[in-house]
C-alpha positions as CSV (number, residue, x, y, z in Angstrom):
1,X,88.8,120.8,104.7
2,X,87.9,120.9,101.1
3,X,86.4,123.8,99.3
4,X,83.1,121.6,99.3
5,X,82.9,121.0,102.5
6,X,84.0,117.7,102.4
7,X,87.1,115.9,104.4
8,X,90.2,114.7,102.3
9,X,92.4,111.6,103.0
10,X,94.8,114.4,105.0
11,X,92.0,116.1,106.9
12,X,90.8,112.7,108.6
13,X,93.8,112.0,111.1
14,X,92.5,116.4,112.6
15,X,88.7,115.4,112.3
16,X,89.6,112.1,114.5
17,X,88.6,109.6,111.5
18,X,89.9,106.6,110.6
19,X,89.6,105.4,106.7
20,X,89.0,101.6,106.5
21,X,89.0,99.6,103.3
22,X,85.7,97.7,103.1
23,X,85.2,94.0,101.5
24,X,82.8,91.1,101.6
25,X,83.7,87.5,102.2
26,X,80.5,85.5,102.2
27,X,77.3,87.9,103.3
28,X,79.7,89.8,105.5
29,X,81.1,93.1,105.3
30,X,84.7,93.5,106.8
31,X,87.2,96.2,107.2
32,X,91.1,96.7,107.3
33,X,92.8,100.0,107.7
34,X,93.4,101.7,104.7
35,X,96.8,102.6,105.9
36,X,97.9,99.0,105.2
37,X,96.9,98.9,101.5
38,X,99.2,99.1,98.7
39,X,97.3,98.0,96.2
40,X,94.2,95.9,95.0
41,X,94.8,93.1,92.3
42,X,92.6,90.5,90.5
43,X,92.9,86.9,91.8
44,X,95.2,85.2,89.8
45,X,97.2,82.0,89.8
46,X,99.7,81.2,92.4
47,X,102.3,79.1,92.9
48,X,101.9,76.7,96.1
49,X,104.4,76.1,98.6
50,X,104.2,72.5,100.3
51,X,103.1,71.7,103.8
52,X,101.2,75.4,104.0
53,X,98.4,75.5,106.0
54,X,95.1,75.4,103.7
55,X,94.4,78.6,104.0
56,X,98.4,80.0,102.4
57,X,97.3,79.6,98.7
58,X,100.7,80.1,97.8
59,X,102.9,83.0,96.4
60,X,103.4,85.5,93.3
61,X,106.0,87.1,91.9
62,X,105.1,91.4,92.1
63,X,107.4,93.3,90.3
64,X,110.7,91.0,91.9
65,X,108.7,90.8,95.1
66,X,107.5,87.3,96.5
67,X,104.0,88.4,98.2
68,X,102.3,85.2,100.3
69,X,98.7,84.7,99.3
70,X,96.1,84.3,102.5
71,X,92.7,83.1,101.7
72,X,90.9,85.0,104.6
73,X,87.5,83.1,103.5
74,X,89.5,79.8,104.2
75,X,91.4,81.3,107.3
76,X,87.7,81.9,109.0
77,X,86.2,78.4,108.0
78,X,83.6,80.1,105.0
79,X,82.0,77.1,104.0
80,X,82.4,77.8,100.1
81,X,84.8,79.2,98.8
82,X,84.3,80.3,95.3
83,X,86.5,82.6,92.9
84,X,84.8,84.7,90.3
85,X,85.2,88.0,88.3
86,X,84.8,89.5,91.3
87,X,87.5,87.6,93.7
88,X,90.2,89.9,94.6
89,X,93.8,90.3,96.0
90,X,94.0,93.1,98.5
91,X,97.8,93.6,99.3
92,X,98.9,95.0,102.2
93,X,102.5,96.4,104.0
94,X,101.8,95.1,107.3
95,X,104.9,95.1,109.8
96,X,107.4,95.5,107.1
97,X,105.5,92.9,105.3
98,X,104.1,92.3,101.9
99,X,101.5,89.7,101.4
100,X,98.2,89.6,99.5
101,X,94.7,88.5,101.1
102,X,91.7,86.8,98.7
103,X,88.4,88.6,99.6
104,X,85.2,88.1,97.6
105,X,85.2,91.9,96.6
106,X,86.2,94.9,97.5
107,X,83.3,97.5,98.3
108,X,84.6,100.8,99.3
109,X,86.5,103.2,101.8
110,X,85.0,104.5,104.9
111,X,85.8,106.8,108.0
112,X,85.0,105.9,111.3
113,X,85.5,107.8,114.5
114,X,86.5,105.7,117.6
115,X,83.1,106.4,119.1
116,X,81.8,104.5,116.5
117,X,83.6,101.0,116.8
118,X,82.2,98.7,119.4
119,X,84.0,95.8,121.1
120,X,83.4,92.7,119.6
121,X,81.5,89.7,121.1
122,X,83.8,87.0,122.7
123,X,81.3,84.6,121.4
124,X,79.2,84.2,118.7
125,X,81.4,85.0,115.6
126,X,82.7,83.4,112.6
127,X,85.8,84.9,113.1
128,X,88.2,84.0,116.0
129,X,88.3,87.3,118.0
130,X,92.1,87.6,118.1
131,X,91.8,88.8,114.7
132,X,89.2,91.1,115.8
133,X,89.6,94.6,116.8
134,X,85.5,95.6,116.9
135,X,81.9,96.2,114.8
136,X,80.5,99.4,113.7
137,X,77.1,99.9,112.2
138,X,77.4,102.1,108.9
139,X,73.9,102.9,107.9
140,X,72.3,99.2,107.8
141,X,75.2,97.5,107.5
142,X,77.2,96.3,110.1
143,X,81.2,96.3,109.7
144,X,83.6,93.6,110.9
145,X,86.5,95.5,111.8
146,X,89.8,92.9,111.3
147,X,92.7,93.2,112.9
148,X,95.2,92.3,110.0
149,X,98.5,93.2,112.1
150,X,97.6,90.3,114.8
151,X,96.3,88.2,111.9
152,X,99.7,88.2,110.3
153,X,101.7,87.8,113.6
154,X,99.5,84.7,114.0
155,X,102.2,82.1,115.1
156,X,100.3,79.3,112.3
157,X,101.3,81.7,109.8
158,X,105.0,82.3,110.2
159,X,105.5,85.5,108.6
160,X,106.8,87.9,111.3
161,X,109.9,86.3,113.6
162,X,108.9,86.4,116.9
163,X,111.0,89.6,118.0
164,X,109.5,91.6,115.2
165,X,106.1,91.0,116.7
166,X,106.6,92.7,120.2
């Protein structure tokens, strides 16, 4: 622990927290394990690849690195999808993997203890609960937490071989 009392990013995995990344898409808040970020980027231009699924905006070039872009407001049917000053590119290292996901902004990092993350519904939810690994109520909000390793392995997606996956 910190002189103030507080935990640090090295004090969580002792107190049993987890830190997750928070962002909205839409009116809904939604976290990914902060483990899996590498960095956080404004949206910018991409190049498209043909046949991708609509929801594969395409790729960039970071630093000699081709990173696929997701649209995760696409990927879980959002009905608008808008970019603004405030669209972002959260990029992640997930199974040996680089690739970027568009969120409508980022809001901030959180820890969670396991006691605090209920199962999702298998009904109900904008999201397809594959991709889910539970909810937590922080305060008056209530988190979405996403899966993003079994959202990548997603077969549609193509970006971890089969082998890799298991």
């Amino acid at each position: 622990m910190s002189d103030a009392g507080t935990l640090r990013h090295e004090d969580y995995a002792t107190a049993g927290k987890r830190e997750l990344l928070t962002f909205r898409l839409g009116e809904e808040e939604y976290g990914i394990d902060i483990l899996k970020v590498q960095e956080i980027r404004r949206y910018e231009s991409v190049t498209r690849i043909a046949n991708a699924p609509d929801f594969v905006k395409g790729v960039i070039n970071m630093r000699g690195t081709i990173v696929p872009i997701l649209d995760l407001r696409i990927k879980f049917r959002f009905p608008e999808v808008v970019y603004d000053d405030f669209t972002v590119v959260v990029i992640l290292n997930v199974d040996g993997r680089v690739i970027g996901v568009v969120v409508d902004a980022v809001s901030d990092v959180i820890a969670l203890g396991a006691d605090e993350i209920r199962d999702a519904p298998e009904f109900g939810a904008q999201l397809d609960t594959d991709y889910l690994e539970g909810l937590a109520s922080v305060g008056e909000r209530m988190l979405i937490i996403v899966d993003i390793e079994a959202l990548v392995r997603a077969p549609e997606l193509g970006l971890v071989d089969a082998d890799t996956a298991a």
